[in-house]
N, C-alpha and C positions, 0 to 999 in steps of 0.2 A: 685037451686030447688032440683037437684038430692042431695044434701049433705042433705037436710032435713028429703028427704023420707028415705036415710040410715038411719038419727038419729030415725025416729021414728018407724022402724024397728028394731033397738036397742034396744031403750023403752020399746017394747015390748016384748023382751028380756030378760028384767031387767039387761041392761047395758047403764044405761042411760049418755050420753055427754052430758057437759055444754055447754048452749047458748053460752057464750064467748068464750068457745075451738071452736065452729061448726063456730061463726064469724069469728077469727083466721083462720082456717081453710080455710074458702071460700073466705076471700080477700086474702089469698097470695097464689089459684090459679086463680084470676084474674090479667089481664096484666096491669093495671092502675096504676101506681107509686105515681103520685099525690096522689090518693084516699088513698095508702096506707099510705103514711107520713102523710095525714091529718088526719088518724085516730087511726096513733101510736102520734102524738101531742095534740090529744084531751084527756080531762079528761075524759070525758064520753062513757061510753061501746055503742056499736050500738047495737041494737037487728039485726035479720035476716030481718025481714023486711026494716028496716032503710038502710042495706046493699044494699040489691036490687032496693031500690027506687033510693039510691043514685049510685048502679053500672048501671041504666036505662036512669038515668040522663048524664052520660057518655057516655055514649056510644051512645045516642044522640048526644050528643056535639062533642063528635069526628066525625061521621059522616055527620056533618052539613055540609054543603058546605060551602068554605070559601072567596069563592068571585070569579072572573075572573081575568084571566090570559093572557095579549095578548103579544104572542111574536112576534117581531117584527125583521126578517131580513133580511140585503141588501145584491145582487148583483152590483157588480165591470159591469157596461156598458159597454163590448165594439162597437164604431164603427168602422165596419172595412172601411166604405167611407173616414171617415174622416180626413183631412190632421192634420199631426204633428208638 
C-alpha cells in the first residue's frame, strides 16, 4: 500500500512508474517464495490489486493453524521396593 501512495506521488510529479515495474517491485519485498515463482511462471501481468488480494490470501494461509501436536514422553520407573 505504501509503494502506491509513492507511485502516486510521483504521478504527480510527472514521474510516472509502470504498474508492472510497481508489481515487480512489491512482490520481491514480500517474503512469499511460492507467490513469487507462481508469478514469474504465469503469462499474465497481476495488476496491484490482484497482488494484494493474493499477498492476503497468504498470509492467511500461513497463519492458519495447522492442526494439533501431542507430544508424548516416557519416564524409565524406578521401584526402589522392588526385588531384582
Amino acid at each position: 500500500m505504501g509503494l502506491m501512495d509513492i507511485a502516486a506521488k510521483l504521478n504527480k510529479l510527472k514521474v510516472p512508474i509502470a504498474p508492472n515495474y510497481l508489481v515487480h517491485i512489491a512482490l520481491e519485498s514480500l517474503p512469499y517464495d511460492q507467490m513469487k515463482s507462481t508469478y514469474n511462471t504465469l503469462k499474465k501481468d497481476w495488476t496491484m490489486d490482484d497482488l494484494i488480494t493474493i499477498a492476503v490470501l497468504e498470509e492467511n494461509r500461513t497463519k492458519a493453524p495447522g492442526g494439533v501436536v501431542n507430544v508424548v514422553t516416557t519416564k524409565k520407573y524406578e521401584n526402589k521396593g522392588a526385588a531384582k
